[in-house]
N, CA and C atoms as a LAMMPS dump frame, in Angstrom:
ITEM: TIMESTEP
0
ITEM: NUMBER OF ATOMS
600
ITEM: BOX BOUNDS ff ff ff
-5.0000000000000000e+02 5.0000000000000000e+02
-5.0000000000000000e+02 5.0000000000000000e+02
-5.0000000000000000e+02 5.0000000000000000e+02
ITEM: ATOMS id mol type element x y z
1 1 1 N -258.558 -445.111 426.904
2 1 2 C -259.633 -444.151 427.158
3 1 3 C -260.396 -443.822 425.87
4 2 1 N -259.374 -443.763 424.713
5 2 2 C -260.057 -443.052 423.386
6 2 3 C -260.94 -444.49 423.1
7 3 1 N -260.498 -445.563 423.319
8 3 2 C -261.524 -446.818 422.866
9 3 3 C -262.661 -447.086 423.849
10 4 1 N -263.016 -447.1 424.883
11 4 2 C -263.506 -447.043 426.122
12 4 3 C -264.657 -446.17 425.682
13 5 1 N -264.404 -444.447 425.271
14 5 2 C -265.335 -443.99 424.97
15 5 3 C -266.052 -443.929 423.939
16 6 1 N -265.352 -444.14 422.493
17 6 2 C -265.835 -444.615 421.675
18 6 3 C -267.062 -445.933 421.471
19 7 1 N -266.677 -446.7 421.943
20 7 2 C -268.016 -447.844 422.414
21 7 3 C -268.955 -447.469 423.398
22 8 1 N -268.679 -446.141 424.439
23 8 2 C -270.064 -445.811 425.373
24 8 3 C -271.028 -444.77 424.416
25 9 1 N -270.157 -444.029 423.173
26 9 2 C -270.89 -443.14 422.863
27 9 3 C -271.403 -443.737 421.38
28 10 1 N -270.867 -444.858 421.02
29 10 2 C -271.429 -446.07 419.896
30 10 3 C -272.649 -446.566 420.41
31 11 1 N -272.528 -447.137 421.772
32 11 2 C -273.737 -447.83 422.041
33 11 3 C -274.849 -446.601 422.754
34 12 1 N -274.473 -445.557 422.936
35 12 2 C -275.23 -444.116 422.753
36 12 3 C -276.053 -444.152 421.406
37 13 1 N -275.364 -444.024 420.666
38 13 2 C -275.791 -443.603 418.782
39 13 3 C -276.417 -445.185 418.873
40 14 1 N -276.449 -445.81 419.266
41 14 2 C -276.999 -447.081 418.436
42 14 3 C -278.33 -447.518 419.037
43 15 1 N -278.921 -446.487 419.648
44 15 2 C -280.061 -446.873 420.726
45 15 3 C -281.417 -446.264 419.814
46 16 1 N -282.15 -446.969 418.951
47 16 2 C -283.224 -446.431 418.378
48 16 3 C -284.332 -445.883 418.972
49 17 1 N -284.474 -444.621 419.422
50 17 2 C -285.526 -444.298 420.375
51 17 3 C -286.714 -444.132 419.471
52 18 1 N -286.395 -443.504 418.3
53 18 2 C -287.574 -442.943 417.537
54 18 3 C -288.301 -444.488 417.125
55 19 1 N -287.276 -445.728 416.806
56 19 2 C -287.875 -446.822 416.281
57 19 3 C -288.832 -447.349 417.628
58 20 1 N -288.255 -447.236 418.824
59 20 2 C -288.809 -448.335 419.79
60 20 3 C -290.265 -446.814 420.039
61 21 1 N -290.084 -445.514 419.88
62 21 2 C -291.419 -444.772 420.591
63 21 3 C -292.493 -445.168 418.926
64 22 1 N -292.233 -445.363 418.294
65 22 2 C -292.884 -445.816 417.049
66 22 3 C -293.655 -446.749 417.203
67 23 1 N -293.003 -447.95 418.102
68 23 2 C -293.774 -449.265 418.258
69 23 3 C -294.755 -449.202 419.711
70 24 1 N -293.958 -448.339 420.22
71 24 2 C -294.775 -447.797 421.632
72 24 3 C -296.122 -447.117 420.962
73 25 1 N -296.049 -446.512 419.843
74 25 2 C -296.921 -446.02 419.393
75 25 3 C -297.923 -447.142 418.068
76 26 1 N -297.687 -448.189 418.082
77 26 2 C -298.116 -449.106 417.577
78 26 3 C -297.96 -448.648 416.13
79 27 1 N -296.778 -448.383 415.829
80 27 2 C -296.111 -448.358 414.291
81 27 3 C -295.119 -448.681 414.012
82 28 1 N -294.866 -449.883 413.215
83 28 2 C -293.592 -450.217 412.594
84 28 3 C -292.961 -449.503 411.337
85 29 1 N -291.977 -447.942 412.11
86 29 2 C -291.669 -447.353 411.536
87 29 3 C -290.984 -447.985 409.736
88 30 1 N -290.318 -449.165 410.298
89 30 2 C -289.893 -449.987 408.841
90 30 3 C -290.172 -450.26 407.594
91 31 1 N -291.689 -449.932 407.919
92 31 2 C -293.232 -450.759 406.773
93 31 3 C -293.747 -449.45 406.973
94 32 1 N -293.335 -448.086 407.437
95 32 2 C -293.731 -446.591 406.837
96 32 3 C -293.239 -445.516 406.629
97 33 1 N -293.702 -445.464 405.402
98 33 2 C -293.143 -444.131 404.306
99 33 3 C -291.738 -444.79 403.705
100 34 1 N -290.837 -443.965 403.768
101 34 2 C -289.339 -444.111 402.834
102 34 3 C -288.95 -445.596 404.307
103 35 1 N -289.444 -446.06 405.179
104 35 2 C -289.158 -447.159 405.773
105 35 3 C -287.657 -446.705 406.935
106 36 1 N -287.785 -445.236 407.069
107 36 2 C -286.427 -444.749 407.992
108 36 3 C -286.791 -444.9 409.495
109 37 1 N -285.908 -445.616 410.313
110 37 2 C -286.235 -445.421 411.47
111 37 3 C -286.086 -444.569 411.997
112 38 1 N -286.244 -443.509 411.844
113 38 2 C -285.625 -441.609 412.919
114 38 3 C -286.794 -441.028 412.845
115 39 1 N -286.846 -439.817 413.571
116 39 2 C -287.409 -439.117 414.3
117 39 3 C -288.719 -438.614 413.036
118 40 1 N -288.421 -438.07 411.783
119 40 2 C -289.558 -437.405 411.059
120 40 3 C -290.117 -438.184 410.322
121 41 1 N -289.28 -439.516 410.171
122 41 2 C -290.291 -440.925 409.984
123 41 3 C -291.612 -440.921 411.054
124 42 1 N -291.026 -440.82 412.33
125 42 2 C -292.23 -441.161 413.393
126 42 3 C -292.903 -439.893 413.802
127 43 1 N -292.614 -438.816 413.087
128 43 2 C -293.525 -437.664 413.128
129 43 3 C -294.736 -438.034 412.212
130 44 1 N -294.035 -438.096 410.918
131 44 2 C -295.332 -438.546 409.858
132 44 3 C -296.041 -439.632 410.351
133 45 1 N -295.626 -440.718 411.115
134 45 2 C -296.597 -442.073 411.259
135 45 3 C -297.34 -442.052 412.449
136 46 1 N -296.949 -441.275 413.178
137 46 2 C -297.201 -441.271 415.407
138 46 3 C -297.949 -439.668 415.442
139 47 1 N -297.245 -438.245 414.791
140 47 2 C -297.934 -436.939 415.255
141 47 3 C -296.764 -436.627 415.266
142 48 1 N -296.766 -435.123 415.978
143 48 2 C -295.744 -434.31 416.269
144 48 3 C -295.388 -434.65 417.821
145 49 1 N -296.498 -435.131 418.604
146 49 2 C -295.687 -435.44 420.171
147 49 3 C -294.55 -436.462 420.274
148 50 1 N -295.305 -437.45 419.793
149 50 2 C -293.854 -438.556 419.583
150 50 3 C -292.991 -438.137 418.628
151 51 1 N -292.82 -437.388 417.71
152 51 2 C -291.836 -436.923 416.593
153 51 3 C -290.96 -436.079 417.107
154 52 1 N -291.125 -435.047 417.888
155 52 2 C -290.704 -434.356 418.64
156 52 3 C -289.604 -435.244 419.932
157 53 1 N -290.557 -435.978 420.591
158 53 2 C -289.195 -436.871 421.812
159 53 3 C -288.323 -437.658 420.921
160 54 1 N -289.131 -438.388 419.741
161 54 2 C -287.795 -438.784 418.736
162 54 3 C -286.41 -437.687 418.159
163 55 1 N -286.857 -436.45 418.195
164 55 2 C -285.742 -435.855 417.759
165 55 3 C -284.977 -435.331 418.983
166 56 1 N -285.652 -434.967 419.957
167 56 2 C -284.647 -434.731 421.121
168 56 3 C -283.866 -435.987 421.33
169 57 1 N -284.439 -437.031 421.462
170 57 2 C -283.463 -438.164 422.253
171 57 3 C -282.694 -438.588 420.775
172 58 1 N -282.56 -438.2 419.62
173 58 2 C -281.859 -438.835 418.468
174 58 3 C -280.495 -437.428 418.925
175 59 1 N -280.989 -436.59 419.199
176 59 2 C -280.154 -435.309 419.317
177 59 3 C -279.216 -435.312 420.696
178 60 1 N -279.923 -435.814 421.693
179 60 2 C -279.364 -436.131 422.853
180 60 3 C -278.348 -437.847 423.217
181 61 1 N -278.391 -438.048 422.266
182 61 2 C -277.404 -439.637 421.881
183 61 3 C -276.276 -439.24 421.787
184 62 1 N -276.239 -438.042 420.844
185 62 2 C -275.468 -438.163 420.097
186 62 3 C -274.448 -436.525 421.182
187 63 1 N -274.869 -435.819 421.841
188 63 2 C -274.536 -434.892 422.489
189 63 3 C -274.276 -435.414 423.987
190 64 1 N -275.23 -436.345 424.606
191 64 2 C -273.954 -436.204 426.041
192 64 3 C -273.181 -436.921 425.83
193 65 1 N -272.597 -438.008 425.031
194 65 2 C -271.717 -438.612 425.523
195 65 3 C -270.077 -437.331 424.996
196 66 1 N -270.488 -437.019 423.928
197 66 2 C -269.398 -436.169 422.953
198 66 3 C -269.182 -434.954 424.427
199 67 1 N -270.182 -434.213 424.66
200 67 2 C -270.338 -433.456 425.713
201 67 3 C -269.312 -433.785 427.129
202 68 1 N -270.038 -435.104 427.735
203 68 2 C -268.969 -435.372 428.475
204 68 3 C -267.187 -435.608 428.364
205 69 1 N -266.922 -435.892 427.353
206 69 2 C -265.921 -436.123 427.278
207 69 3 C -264.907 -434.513 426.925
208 70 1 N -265.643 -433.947 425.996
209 70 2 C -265.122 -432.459 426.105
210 70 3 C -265.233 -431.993 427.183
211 71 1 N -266.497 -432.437 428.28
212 71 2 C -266.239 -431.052 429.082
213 71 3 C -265.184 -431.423 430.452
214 72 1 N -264.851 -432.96 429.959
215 72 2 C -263.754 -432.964 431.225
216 72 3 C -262.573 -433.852 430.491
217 73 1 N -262.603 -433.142 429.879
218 73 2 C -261.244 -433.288 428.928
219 73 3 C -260.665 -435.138 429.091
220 74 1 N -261.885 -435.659 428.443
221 74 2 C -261.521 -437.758 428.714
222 74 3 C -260.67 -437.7 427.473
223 75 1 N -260.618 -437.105 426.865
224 75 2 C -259.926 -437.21 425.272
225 75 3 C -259.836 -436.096 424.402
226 76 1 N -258.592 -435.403 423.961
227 76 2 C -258.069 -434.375 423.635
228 76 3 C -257.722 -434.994 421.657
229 77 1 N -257.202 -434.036 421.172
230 77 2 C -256.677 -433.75 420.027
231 77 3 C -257.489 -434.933 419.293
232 78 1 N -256.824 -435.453 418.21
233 78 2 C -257.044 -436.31 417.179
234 78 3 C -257.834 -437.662 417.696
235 79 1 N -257.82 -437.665 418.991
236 79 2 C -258.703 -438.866 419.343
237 79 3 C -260.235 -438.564 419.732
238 80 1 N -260.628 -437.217 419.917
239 80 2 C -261.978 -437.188 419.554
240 80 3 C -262.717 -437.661 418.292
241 81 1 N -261.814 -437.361 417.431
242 81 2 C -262.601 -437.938 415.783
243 81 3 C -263.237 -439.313 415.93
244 82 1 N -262.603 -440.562 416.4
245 82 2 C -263.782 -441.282 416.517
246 82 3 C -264.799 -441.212 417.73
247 83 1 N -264.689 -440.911 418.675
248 83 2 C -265.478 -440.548 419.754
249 83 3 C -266.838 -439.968 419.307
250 84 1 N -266.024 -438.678 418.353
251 84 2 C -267.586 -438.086 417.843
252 84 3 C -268.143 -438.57 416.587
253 85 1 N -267.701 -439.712 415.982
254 85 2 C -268.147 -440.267 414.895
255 85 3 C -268.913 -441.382 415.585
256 86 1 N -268.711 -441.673 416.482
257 86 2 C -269.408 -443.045 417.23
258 86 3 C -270.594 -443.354 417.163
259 87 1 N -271.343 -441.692 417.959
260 87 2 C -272.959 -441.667 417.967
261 87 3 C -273.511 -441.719 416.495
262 88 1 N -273.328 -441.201 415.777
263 88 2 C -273.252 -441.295 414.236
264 88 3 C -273.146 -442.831 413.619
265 89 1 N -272.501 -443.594 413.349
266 89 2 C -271.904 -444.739 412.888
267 89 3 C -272.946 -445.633 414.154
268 90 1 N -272.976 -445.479 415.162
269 90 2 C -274.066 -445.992 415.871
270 90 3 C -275.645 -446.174 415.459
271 91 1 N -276.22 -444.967 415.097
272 91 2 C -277.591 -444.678 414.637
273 91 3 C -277.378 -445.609 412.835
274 92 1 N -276.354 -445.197 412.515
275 92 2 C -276.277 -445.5 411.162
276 92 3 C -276.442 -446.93 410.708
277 93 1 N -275.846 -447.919 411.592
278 93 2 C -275.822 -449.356 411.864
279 93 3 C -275.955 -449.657 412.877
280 94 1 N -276.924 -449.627 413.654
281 94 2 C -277.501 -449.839 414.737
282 94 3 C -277.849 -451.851 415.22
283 95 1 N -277.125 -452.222 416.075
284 95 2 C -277.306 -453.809 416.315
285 95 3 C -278.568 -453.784 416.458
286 96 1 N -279.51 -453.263 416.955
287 96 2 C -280.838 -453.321 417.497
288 96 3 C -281.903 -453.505 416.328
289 97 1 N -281.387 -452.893 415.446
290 97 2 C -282.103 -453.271 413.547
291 97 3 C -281.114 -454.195 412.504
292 98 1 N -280.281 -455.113 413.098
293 98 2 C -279.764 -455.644 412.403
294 98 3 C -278.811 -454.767 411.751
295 99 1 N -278.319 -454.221 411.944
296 99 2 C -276.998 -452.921 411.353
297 99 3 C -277.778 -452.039 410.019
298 100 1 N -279.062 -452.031 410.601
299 100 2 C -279.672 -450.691 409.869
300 100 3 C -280.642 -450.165 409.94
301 101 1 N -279.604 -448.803 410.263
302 101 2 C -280.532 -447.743 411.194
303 101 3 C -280.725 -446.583 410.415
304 102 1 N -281.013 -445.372 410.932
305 102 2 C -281.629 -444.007 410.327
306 102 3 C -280.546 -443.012 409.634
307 103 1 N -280.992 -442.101 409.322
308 103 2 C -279.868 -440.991 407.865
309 103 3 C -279.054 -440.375 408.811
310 104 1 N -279.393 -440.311 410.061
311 104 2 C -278.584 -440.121 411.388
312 104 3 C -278.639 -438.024 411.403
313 105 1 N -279.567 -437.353 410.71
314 105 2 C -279.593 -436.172 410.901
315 105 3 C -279.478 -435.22 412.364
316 106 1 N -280.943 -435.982 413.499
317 106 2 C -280.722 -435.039 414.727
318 106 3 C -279.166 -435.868 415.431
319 107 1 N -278.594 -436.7 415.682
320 107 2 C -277.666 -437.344 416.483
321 107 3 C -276.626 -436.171 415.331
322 108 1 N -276.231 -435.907 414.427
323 108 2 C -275.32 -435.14 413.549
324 108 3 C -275.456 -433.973 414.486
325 109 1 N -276.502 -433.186 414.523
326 109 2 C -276.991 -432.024 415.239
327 109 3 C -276.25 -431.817 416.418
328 110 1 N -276.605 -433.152 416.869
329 110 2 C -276.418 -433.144 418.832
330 110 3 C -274.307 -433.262 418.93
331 111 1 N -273.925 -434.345 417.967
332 111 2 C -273.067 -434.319 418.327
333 111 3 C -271.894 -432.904 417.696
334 112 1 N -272.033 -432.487 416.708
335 112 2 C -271.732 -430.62 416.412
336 112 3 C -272.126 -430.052 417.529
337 113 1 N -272.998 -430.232 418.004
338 113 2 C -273.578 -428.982 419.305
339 113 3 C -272.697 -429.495 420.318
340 114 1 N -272.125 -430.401 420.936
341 114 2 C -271.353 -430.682 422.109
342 114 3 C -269.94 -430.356 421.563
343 115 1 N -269.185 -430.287 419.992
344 115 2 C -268.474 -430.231 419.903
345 115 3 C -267.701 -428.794 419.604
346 116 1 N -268.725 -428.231 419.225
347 116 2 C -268.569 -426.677 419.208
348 116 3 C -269.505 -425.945 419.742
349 117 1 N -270.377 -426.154 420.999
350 117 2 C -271.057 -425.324 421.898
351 117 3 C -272.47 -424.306 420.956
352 118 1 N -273.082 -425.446 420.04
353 118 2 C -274.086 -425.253 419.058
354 118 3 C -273.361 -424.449 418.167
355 119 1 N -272.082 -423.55 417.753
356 119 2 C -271.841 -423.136 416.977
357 119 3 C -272.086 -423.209 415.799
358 120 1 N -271.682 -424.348 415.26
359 120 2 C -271.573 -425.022 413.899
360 120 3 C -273.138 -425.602 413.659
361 121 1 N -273.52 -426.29 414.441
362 121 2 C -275.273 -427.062 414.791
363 121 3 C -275.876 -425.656 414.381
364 122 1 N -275.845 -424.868 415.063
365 122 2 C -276.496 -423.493 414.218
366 122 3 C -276.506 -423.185 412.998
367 123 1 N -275.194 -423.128 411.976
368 123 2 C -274.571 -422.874 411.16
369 123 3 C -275.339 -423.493 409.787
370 124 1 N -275.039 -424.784 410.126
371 124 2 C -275.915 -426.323 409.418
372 124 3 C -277.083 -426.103 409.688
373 125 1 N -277.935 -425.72 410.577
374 125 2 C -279.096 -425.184 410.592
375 125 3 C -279.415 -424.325 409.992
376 126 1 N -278.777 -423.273 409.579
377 126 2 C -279.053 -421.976 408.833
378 126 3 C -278.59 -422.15 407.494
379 127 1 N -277.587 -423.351 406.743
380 127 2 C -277.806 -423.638 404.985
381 127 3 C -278.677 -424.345 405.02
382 128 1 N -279.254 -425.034 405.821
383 128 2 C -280.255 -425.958 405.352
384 128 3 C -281.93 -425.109 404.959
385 129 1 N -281.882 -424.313 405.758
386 129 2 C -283.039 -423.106 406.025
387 129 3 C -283.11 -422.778 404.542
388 130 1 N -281.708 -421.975 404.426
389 130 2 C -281.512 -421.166 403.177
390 130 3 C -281.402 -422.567 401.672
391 131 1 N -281.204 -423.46 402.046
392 131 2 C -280.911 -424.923 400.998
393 131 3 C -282.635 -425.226 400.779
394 132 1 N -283.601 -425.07 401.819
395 132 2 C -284.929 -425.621 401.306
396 132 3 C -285.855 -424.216 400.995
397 133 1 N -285.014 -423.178 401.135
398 133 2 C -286.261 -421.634 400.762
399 133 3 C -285.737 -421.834 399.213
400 134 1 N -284.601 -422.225 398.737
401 134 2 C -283.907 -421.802 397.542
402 134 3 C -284.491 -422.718 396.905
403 135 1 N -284.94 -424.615 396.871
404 135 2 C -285.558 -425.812 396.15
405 135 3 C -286.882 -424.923 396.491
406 136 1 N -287.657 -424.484 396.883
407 136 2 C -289.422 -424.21 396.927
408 136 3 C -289.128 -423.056 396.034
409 137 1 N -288.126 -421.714 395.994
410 137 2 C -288.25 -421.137 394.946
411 137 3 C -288.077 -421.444 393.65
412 138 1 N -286.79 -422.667 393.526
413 138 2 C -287.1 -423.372 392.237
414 138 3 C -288.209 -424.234 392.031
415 139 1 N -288.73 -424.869 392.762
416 139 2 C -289.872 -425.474 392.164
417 139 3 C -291.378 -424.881 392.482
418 140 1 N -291.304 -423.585 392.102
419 140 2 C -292.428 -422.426 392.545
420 140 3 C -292.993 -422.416 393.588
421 141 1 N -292.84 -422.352 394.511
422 141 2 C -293.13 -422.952 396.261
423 141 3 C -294.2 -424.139 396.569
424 142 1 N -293.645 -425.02 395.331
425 142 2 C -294.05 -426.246 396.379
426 142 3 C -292.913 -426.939 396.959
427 143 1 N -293.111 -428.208 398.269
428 143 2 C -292.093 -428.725 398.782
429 143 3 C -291.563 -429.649 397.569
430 144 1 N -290.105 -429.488 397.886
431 144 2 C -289.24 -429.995 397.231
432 144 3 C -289.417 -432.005 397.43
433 145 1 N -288.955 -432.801 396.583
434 145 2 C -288.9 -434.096 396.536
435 145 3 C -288.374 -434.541 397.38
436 146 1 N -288.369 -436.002 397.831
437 146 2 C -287.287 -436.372 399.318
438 146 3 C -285.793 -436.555 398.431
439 147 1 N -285.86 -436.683 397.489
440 147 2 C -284.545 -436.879 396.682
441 147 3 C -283.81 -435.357 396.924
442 148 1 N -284.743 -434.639 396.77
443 148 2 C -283.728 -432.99 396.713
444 148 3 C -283.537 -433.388 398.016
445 149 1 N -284.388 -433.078 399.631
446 149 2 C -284.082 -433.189 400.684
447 149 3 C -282.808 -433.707 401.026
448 150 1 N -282.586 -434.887 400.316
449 150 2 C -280.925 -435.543 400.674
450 150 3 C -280.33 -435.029 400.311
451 151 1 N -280.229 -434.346 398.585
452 151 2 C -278.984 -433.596 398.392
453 151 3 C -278.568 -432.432 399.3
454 152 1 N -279.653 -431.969 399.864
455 152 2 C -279.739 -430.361 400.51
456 152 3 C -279.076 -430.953 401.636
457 153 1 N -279.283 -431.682 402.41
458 153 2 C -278.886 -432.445 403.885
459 153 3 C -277.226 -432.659 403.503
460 154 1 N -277.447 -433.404 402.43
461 154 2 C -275.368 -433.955 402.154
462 154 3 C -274.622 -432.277 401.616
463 155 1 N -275.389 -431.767 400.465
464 155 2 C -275.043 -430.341 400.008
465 155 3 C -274.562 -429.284 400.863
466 156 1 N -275.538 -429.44 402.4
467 156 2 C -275.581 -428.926 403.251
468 156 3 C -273.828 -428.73 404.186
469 157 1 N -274.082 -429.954 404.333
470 157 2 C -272.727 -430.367 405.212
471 157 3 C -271.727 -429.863 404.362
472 158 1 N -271.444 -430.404 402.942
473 158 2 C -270.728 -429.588 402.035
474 158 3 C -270.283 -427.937 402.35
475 159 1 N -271.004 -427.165 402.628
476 159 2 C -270.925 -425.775 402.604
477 159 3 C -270.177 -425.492 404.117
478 160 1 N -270.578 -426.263 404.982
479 160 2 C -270.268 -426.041 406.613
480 160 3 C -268.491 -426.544 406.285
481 161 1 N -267.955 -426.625 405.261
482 161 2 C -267.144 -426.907 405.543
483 161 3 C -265.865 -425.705 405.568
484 162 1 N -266.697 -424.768 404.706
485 162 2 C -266.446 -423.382 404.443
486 162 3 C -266.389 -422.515 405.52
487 163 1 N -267.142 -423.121 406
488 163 2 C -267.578 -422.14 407.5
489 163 3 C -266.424 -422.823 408.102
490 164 1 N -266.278 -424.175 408.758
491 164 2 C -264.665 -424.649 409.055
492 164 3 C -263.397 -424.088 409.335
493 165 1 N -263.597 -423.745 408.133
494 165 2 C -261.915 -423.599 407.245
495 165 3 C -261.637 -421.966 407.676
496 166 1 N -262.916 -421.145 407.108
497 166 2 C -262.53 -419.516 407.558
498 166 3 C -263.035 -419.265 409.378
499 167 1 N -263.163 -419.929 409.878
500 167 2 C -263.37 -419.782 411.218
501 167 3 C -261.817 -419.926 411.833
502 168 1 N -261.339 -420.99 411.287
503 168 2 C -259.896 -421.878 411.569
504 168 3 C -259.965 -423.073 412.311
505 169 1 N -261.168 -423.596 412.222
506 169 2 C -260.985 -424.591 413.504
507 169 3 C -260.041 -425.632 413.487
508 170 1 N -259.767 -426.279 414.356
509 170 2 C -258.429 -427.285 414.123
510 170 3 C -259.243 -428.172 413.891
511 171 1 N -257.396 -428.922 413.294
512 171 2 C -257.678 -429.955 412.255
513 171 3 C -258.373 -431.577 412.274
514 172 1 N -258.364 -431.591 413.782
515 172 2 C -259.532 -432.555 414.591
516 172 3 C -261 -432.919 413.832
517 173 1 N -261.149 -431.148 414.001
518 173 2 C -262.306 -430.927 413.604
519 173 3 C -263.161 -431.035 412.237
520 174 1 N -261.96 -430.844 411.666
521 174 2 C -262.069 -431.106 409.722
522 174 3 C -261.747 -432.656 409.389
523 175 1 N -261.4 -433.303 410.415
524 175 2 C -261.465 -434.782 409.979
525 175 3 C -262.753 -435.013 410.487
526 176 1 N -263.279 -434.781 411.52
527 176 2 C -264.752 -435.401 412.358
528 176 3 C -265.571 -434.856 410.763
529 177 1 N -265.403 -433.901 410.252
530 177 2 C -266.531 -433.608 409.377
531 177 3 C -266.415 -434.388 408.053
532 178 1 N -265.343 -434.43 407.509
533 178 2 C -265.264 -435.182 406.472
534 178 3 C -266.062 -436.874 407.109
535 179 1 N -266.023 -437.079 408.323
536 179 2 C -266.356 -438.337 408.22
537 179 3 C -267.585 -438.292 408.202
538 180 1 N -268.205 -437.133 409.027
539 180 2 C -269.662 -436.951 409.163
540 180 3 C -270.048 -436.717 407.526
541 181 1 N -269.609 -435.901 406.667
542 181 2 C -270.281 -436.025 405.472
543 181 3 C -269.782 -437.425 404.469
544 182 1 N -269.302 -438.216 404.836
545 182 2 C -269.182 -439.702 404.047
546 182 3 C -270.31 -440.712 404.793
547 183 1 N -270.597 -440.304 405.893
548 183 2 C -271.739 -441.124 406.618
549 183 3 C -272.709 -440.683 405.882
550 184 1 N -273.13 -439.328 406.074
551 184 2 C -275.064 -438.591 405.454
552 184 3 C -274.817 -438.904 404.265
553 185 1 N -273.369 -439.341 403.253
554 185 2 C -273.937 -439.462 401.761
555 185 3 C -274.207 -440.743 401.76
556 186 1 N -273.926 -441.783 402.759
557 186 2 C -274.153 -443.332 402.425
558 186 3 C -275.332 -443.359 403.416
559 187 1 N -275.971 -442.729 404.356
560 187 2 C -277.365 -442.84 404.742
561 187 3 C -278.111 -442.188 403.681
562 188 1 N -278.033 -441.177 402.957
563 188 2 C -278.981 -440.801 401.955
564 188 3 C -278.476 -440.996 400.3
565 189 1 N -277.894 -442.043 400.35
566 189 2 C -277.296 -442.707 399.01
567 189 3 C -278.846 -442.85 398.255
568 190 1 N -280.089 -443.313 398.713
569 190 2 C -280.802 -443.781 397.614
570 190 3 C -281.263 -441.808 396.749
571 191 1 N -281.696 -441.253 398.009
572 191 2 C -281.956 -439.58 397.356
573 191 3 C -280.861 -439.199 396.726
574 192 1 N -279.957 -439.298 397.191
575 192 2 C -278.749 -438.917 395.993
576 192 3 C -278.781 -439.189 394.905
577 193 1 N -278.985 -440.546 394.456
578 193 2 C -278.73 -441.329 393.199
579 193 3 C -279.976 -440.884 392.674
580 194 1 N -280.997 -440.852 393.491
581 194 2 C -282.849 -439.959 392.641
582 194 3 C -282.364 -439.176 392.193
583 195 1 N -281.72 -438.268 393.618
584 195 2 C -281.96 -436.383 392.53
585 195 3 C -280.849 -436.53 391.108
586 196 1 N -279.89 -437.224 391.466
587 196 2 C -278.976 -437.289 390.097
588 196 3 C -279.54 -437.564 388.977
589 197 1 N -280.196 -438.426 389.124
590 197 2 C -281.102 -439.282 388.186
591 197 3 C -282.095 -438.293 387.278
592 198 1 N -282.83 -437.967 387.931
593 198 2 C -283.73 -436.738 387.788
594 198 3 C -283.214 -435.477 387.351
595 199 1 N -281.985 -435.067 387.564
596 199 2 C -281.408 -434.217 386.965
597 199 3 C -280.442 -434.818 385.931
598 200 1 N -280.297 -435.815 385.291
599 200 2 C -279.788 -436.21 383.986
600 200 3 C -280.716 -436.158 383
């Protein structure tokens, strides 16, 4: 069962919607901007209408399948961890781009929100808020670099882990995250290595 679902909610995460509404939109997200196939890639290249269904359906990949399986209990304790790493590791190496796909941010979203009932998806929503008011006050309110953006995104996850630990959640749950933050640092490995760079 734990393998069974793992590959329905892999080939969930591995379904590029934002890349294929991109080309629907006669843009090869690949050949624009930082070249990411996800959702605020195809905001900047398509508008906000198509940017927008790219982030619901990047968010919704990654939430029903995790969803279903919590809400009728297909897989309990320590075998959710790959289940909910699936949609993730899906978007991330996606067969459909040759095993490379997007920084996997809204599918992160979606699958936290099925796994703790938006709890945590909130949570990560609210350092990131407070992670990009704090880079515009350091850099006198202009927007911050896409290099900071990654650190704030990986930095981000960093802090939720705090939230974790004093909440108590079980220990399921603190492995799904450690994996989720070793994924966002190797999808946003090149901003990482910028902002480092830039700050040496």
């Amino acid at each position: 069962m734990i393998v069974w679902w793992t590959a329905v909610a892999w080939l969930s995460g591995s379904c590029m919607f934002s890349y294929w509404l991109g080309r629907l939109a006669r843009t090869n997200l690949k050949a624009f901007g930082d070249g990411n196939p996800g959702a605020l890639n195809l905001w900047l290249a398509a508008g906000y209408k198509f940017g927008i269904a790219g982030i619901v359906l990047d968010f919704l990949k990654g939430y029903v399948p995790v969803l279903l399986v919590m809400d009728y209990g297909l897989v309990e304790g320590y075998g959710i961890v790959p289940v909910a790493l699936a949609p993730i590791v899906g978007h991330a190496f996606s067969p459909f781009l040759r095993f490379k796909g997007g920084k996997a941010i809204a599918v992160t979203f979606g699958v936290w929100s099925a796994l703790t009932r938006f709890e945590v998806s909130l949570i990560y929503a609210i350092i990131l808020a407070l992670l990009l008011l704090l880079g515009r006050a350091l850099n006198n309110g202009k927007p911050v670099s896409t290099s900071a953006d990654g650190f704030q995104v990986v930095c981000g996850m960093l802090f939720v882990s705090v939230y974790l630990y004093t909440r108590g959640f079980p220990s399921a749950i603190l492995w799904f995250w450690l994996g989720n933050l070793l994924l966002l640092a190797y999808t946003h490995r090149r901003e990482l290595s910028a902002f480092v760079m830039r700050s040496t």
